[in-house]
Chimera marker file (.cmm) of the C-alpha trace (Angstrom):
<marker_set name="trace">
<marker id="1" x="11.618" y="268.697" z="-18.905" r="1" g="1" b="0" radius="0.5"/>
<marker id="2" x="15.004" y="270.106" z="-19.570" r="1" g="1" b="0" radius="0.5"/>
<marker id="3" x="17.200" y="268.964" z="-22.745" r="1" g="1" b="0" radius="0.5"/>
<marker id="4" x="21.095" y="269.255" z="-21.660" r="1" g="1" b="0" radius="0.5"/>
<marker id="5" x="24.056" y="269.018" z="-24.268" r="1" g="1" b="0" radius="0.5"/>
<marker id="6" x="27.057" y="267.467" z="-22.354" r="1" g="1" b="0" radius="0.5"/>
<marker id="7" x="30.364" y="267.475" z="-24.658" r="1" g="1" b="0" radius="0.5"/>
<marker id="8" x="33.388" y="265.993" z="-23.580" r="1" g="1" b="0" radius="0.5"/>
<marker id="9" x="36.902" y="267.017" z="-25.009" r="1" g="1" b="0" radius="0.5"/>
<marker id="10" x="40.288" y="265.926" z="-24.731" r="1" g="1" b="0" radius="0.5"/>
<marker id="11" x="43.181" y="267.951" z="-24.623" r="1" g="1" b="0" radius="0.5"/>
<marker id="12" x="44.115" y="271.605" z="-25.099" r="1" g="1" b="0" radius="0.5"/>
<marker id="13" x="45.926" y="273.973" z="-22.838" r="1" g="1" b="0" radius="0.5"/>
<marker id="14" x="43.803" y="275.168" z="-19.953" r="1" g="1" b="0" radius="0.5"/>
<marker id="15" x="44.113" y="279.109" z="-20.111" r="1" g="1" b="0" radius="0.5"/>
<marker id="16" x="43.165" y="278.463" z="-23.833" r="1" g="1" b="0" radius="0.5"/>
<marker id="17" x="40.185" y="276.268" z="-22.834" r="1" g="1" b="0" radius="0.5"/>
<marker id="18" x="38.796" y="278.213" z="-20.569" r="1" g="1" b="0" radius="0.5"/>
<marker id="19" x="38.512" y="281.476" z="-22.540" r="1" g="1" b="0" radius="0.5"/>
<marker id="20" x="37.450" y="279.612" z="-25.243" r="1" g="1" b="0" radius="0.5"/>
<marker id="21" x="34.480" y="277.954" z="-23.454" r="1" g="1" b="0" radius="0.5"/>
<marker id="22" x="33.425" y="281.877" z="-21.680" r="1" g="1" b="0" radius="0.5"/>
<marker id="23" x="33.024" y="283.104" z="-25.504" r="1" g="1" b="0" radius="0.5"/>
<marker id="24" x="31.110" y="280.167" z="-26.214" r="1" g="1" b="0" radius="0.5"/>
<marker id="25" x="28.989" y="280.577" z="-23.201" r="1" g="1" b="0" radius="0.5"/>
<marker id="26" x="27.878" y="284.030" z="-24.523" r="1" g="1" b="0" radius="0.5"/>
<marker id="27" x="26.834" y="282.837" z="-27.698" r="1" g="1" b="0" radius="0.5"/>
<marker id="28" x="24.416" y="279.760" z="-26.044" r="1" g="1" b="0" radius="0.5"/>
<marker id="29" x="23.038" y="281.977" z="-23.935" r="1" g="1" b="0" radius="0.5"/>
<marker id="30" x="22.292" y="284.566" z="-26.592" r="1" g="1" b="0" radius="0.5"/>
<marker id="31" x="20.725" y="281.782" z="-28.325" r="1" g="1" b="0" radius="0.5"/>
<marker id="32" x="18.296" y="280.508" z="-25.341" r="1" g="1" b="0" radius="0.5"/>
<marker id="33" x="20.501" y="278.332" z="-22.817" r="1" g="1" b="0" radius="0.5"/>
<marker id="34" x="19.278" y="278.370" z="-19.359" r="1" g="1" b="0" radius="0.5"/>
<marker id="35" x="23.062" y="276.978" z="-17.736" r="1" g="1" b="0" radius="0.5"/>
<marker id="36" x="26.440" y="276.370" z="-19.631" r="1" g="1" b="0" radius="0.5"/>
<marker id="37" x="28.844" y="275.054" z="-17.553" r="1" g="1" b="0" radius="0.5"/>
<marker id="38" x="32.176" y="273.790" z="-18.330" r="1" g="1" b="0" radius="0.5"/>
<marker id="39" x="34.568" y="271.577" z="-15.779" r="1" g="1" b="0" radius="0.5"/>
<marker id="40" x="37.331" y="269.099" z="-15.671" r="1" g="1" b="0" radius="0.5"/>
<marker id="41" x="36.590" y="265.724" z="-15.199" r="1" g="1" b="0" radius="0.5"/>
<marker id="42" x="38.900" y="264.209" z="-11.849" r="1" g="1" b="0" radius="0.5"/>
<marker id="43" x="38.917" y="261.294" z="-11.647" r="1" g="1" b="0" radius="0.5"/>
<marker id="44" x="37.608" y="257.859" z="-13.296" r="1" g="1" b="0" radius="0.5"/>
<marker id="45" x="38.330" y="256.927" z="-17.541" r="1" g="1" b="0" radius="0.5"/>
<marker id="46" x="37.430" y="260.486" z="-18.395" r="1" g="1" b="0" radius="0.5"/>
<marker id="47" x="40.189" y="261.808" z="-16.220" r="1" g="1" b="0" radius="0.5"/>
<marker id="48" x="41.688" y="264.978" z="-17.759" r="1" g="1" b="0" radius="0.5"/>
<marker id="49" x="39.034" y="265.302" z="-20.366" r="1" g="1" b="0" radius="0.5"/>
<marker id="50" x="36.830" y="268.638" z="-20.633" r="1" g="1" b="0" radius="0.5"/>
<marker id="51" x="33.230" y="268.667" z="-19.966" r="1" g="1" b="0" radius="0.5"/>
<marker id="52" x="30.903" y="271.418" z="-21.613" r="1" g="1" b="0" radius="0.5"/>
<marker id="53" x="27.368" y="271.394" z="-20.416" r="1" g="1" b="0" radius="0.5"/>
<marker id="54" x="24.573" y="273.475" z="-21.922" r="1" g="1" b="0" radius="0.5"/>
<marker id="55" x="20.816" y="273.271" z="-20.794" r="1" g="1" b="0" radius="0.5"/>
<marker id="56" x="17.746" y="274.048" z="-22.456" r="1" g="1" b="0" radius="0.5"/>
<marker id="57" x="14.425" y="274.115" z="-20.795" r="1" g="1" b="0" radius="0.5"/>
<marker id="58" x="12.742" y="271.815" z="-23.675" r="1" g="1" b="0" radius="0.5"/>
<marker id="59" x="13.421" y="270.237" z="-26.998" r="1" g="1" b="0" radius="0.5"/>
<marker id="60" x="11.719" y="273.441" z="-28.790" r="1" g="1" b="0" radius="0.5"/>
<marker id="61" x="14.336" y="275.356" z="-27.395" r="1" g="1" b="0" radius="0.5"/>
<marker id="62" x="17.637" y="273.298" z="-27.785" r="1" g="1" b="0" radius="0.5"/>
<marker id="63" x="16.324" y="272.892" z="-31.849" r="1" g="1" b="0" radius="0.5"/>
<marker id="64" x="16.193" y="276.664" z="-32.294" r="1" g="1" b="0" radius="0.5"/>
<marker id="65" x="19.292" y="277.502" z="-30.802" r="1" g="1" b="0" radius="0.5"/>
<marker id="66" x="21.081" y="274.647" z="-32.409" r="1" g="1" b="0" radius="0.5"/>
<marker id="67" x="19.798" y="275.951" z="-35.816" r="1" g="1" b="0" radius="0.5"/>
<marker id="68" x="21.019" y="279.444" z="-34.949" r="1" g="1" b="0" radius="0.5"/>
<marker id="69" x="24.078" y="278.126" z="-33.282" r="1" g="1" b="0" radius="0.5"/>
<marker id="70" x="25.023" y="276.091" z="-36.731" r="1" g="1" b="0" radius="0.5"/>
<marker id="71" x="24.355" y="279.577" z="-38.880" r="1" g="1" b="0" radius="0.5"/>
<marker id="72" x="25.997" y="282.055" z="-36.209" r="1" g="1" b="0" radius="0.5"/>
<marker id="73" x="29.878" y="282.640" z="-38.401" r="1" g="1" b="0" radius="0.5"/>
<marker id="74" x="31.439" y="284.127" z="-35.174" r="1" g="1" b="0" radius="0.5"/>
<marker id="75" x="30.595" y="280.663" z="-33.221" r="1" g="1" b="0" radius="0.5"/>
<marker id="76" x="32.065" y="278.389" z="-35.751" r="1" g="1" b="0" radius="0.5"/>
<marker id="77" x="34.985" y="279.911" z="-35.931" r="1" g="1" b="0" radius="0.5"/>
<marker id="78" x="35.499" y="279.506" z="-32.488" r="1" g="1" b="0" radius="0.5"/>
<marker id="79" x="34.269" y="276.002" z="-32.774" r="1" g="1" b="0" radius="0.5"/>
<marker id="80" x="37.323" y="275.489" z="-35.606" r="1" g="1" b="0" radius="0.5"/>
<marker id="81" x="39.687" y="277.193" z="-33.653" r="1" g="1" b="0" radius="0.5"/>
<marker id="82" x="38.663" y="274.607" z="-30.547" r="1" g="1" b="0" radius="0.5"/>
<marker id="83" x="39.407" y="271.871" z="-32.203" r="1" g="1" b="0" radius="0.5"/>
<marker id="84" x="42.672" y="272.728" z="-33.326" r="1" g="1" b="0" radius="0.5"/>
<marker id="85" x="43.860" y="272.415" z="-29.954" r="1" g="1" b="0" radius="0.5"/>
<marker id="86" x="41.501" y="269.529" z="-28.664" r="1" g="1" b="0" radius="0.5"/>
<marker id="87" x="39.071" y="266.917" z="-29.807" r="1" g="1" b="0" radius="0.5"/>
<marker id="88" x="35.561" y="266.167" z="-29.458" r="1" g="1" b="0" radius="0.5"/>
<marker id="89" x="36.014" y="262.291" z="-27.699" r="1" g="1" b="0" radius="0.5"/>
<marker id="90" x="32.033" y="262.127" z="-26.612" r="1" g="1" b="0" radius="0.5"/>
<marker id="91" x="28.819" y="264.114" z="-26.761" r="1" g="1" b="0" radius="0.5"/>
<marker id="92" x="25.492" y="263.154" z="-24.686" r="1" g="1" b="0" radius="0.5"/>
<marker id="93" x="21.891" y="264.209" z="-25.021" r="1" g="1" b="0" radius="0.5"/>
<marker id="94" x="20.056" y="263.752" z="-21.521" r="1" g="1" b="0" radius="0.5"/>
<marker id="95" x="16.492" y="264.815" z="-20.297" r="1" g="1" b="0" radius="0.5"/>
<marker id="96" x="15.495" y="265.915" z="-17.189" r="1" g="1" b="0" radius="0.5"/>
<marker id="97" x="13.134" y="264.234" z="-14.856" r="1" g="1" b="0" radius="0.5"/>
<marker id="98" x="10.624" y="266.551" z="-13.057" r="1" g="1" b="0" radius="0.5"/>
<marker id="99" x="10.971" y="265.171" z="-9.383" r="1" g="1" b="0" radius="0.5"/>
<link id1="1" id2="2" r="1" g="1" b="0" radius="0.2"/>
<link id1="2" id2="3" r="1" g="1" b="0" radius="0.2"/>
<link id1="3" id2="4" r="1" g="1" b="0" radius="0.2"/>
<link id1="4" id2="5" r="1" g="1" b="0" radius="0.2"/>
<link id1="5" id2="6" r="1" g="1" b="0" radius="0.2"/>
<link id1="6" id2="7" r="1" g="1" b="0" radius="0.2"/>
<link id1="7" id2="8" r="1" g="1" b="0" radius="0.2"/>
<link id1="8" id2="9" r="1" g="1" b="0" radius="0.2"/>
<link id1="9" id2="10" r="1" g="1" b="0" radius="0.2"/>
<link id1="10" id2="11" r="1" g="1" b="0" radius="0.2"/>
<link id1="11" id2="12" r="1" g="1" b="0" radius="0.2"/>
<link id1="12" id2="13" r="1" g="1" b="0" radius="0.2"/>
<link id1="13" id2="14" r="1" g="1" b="0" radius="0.2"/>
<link id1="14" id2="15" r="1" g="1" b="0" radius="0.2"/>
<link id1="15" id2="16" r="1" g="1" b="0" radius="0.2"/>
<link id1="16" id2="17" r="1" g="1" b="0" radius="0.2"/>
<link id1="17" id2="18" r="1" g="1" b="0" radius="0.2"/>
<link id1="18" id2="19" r="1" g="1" b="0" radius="0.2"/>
<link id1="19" id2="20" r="1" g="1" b="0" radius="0.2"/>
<link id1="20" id2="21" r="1" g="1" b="0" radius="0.2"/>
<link id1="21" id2="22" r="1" g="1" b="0" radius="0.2"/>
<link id1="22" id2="23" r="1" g="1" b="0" radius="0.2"/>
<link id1="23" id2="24" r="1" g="1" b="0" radius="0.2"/>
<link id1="24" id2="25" r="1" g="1" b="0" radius="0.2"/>
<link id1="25" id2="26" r="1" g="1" b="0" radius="0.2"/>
<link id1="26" id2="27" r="1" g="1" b="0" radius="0.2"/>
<link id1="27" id2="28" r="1" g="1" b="0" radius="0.2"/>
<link id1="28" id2="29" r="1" g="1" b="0" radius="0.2"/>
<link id1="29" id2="30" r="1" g="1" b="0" radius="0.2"/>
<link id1="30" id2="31" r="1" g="1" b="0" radius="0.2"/>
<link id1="31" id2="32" r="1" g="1" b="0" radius="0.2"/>
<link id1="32" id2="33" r="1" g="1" b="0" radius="0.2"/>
<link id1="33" id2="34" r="1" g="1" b="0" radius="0.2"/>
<link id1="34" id2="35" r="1" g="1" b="0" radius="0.2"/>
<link id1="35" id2="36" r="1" g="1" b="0" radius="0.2"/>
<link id1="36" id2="37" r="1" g="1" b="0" radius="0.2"/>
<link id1="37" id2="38" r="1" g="1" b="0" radius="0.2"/>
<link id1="38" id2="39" r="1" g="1" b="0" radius="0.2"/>
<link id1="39" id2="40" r="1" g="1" b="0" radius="0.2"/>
<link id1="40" id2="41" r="1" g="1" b="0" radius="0.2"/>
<link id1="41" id2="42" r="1" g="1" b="0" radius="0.2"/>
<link id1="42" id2="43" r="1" g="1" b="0" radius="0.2"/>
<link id1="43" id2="44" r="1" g="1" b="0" radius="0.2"/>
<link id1="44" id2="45" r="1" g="1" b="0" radius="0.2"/>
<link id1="45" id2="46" r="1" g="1" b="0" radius="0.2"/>
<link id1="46" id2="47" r="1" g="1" b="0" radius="0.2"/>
<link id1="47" id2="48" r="1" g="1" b="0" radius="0.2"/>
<link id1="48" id2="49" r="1" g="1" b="0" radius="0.2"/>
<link id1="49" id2="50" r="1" g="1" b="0" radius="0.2"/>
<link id1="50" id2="51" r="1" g="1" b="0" radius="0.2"/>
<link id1="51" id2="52" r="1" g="1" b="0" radius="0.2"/>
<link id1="52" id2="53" r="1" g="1" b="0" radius="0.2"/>
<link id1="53" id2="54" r="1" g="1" b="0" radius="0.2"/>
<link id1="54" id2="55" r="1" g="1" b="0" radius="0.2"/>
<link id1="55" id2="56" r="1" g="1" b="0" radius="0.2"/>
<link id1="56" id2="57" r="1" g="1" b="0" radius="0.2"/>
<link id1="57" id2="58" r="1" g="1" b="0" radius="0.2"/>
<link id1="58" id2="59" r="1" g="1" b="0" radius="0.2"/>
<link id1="59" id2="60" r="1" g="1" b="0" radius="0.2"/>
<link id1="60" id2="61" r="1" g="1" b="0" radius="0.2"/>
<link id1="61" id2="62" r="1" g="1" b="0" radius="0.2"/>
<link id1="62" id2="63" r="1" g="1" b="0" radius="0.2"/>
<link id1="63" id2="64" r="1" g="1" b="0" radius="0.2"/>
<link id1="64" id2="65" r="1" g="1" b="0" radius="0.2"/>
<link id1="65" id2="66" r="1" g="1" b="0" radius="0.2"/>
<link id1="66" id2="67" r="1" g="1" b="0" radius="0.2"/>
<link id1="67" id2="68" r="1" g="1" b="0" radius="0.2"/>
<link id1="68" id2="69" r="1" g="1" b="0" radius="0.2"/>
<link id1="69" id2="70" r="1" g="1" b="0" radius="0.2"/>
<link id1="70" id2="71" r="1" g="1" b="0" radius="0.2"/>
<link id1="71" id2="72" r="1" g="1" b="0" radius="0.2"/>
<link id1="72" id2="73" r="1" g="1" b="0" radius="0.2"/>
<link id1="73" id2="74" r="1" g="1" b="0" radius="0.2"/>
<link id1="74" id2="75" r="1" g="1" b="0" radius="0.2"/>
<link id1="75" id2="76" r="1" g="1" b="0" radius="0.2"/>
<link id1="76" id2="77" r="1" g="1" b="0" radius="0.2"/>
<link id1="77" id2="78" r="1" g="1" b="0" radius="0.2"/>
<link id1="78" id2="79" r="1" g="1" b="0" radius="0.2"/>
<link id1="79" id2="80" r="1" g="1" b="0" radius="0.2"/>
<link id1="80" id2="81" r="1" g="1" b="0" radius="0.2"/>
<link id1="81" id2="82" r="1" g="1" b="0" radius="0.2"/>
<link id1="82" id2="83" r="1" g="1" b="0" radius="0.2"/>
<link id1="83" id2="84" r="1" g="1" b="0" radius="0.2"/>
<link id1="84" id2="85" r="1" g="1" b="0" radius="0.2"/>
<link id1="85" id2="86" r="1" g="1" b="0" radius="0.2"/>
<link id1="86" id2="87" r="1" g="1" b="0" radius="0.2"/>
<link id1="87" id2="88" r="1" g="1" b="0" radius="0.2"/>
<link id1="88" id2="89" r="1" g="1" b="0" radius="0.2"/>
<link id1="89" id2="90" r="1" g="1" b="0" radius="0.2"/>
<link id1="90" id2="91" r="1" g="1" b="0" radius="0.2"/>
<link id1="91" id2="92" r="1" g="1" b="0" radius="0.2"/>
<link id1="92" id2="93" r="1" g="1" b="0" radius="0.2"/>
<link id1="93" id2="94" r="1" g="1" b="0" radius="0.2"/>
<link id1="94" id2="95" r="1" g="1" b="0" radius="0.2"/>
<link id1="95" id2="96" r="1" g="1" b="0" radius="0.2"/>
<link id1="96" id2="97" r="1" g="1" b="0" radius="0.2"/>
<link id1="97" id2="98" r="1" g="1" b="0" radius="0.2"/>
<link id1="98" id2="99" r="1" g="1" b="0" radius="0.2"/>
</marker_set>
């Protein structure tokens, strides 16, 4: 049963976005995420807004890397450096269903 992180924000410049989201992707990863994606959202009330997606496999997982994520200096900088440029309008938790 997979535990996915979706985070929506609003704002920022694209070029900026983007390379911002790659580092983070390296420092989920290093910390146990099995997919971090990041999009723009097209159409409907979200239009414009950011999506960043990371996936753990369980719960076990997703609470040790958030743990490391929340210690790891190099990510929160990043993190504070994100939100000078955009905002954090919406964060979801889902789990997976096993079909």
């Amino acid at each position: 049963m997979s535990v996915t992180q979706l985070t929506r924000f609003k704002g920022g410049k694209p070029e900026e976005m983007i390379k911002a989201a790659k580092q983070a992707k390296a420092h989920w990863e290093k910390q146990g995420a099995e997919y971090v994606g990041f999009s723009r959202i097209h159409t409907g009330s979200w239009t414009g807004q950011w999506l960043y997606l990371v996936r753990f496999p369980n719960w076990t997982a997703m609470g040790k890397a958030q743990d490391a994520i929340s210690q790891d200096a190099d990510f929160q900088k990043l993190l504070a450096h994100v939100l000078t440029m955009a905002e954090i309008v919406g964060r979801t938790t889902t789990i997976g269903v096993d079909l």
